[in-house]
C-alpha positions, 0 to 999 in steps of 0.5 A: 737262828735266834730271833733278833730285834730289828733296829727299828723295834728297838728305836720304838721300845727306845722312843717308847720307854722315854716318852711313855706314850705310843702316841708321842714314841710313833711321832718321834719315830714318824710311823702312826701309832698303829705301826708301832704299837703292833711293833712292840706287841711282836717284839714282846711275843718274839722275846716271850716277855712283857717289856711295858705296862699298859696304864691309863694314861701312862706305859711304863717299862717292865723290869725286864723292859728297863734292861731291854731298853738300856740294851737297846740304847747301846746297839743304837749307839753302835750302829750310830758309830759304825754309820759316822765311821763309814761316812766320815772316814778315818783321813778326817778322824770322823768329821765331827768330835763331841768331846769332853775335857777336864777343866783342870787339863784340857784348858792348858793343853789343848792350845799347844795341840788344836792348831797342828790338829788342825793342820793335819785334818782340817776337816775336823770339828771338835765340839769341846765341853768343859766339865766335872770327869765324873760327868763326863764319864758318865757321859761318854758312857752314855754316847752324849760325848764322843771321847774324854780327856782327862784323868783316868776314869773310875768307870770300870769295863764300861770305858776304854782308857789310852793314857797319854801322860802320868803328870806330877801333882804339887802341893802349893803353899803360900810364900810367907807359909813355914813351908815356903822354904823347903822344895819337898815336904812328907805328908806327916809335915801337913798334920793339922793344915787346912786343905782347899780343894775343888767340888766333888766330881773333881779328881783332885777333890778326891786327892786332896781327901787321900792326902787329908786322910793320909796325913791328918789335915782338914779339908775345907769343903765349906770353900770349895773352889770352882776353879784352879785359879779360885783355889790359887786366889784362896791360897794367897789370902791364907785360907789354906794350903791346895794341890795343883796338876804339874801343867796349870804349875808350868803355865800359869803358876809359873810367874806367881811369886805369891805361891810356892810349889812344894814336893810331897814325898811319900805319897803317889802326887801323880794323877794319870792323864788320857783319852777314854771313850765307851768300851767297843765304840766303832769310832775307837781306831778314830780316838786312838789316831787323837790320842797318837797326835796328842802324843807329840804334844806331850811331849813337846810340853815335858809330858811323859808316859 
């Protein structure tokens, strides 16, 4: 059989690689540093290559040290899952759900979903982050989240995605707008308009750039909005025309008498909507049971595949 690592080697040229020191990498692994440093020099004979540079003061990752590294990080985050998956066990969903959600979905949908979650696995604990889907992509891919819900990720085979709901995209115009009056516009009508959008790592951000592209208006990244309900207050003052998700439409929108919501026609205003997490994850079987749950909530809000 083919010589592989232990998941303590691995642990110290982890511990290693990130503090650059066999001293501080031994007292973050609590071995001395005799232990781990006879530990690296045999797993560095065993696979038959350099992993570290030796310098005074300082041990810097190889090359091929930087790959076996990342590599390593992601066998340690497997054996992570498959512990938690076996301790926790699947009538709790894990016990524990570190996940991230975009602000322009989670907000509005995870009250209809938390308390009938709650409900049915009272043992659960969800530690719920607010932030950009590009960070939490690259989070989820990084085990710092358990899961994402959000719109679709752009990560490649590095994520699963398990889609939830395709939900419609508006396009809001303020009421006194030459606009205002009809209930569906084509993108060629919006030629020349000012278009307002949330910073980059949003994924509206990058819609609203489709559409500025597709039909010949400006984008104002100079007034970036931080939030949905910046980009509706920004819009109301007459600083530009924006696009806002069908469920923050539905809730919060839904009693504005100072913004219309249009239809675009001839132009994809949908985003798709899921739960994603890191591709071969221990925990997936978990993530789908959540996303199975959530289902009925889509569906109690008008939410469909």
């Amino acid at each position: 059989m083919a010589y592989r690592p232990t998941h303590r080697q691995l642990e110290y040229a982890v511990a290693l690689a990130e503090t650059g020191h066999f001293g501080a990498a031994a007292r973050r692994c609590h071995v001395s540093q005799p232990t781990l440093s006879v530990q690296i020099a045999l797993l560095e004979s065993q696979l038959g290559s350099a992993l570290f540079d030796r310098t005074p003061g300082r041990v810097v990752p190889t090359d091929v040290g930087l790959q076996v590294v990342e590599a390593a990080r992601h066998v340690l985050l497997t054996l992570d899952d498959i512990v938690t998956l076996a301790a926790q066990g699947a009538r709790n969903l894990g016990g524990l759900i570190r996940l991230g959600v975009a602000p322009t979905f989670g907000p509005y949908f995870l009250p209809s979903l938390l308390p009938s979650l709650h409900a049915r696995y009272p043992a659960l604990q969800l530690y719920i982050r607010e932030e950009r889907p590009a960070t939490i992509e690259r989070d989820v891919a990084a085990g710092t989240l358990d899961c994402g819900l959000g719109p679709a990720p752009n990560s490649g085979h590095a994520l699963a995605f398990r889609l939830l709901c395709r939900e419609a995209i508006h396009l809001g115009v303020p009421r006194d707008h030459r606009l205002a009056g009809l209930r569906q516009v084509m993108p060629e009508a919006l030629r020349g308009e000012r278009l307002l959008t949330l910073g980059r790592g949003h994924h509206l951000f990058e819609r609203v750039r489709e559409l500025a592209t597709a039909c010949g208006a400006d984008i104002r990244e100079d007034y970036e909005g931080t939030s949905l309900d910046t980009l509706r207050q920004m819009l109301v003052m007459g600083m530009g025309l924006s696009l806002f998700p069908g469920l923050y439409a539905q809730t919060d929108l839904r009693m504005d008498q100072d913004v219309v919501l249009l239809r675009l026609d001839g132009w994809p205003a949908s985003r798709d909507i899921g739960f994603f997490w890191r591709a071969g994850n221990g925990r997936a079987a978990q993530f789908e049971q959540l996303a199975r749950e959530s289902d009925v909530t889509c569906a109690a809000l008008g939410l469909t595949p």
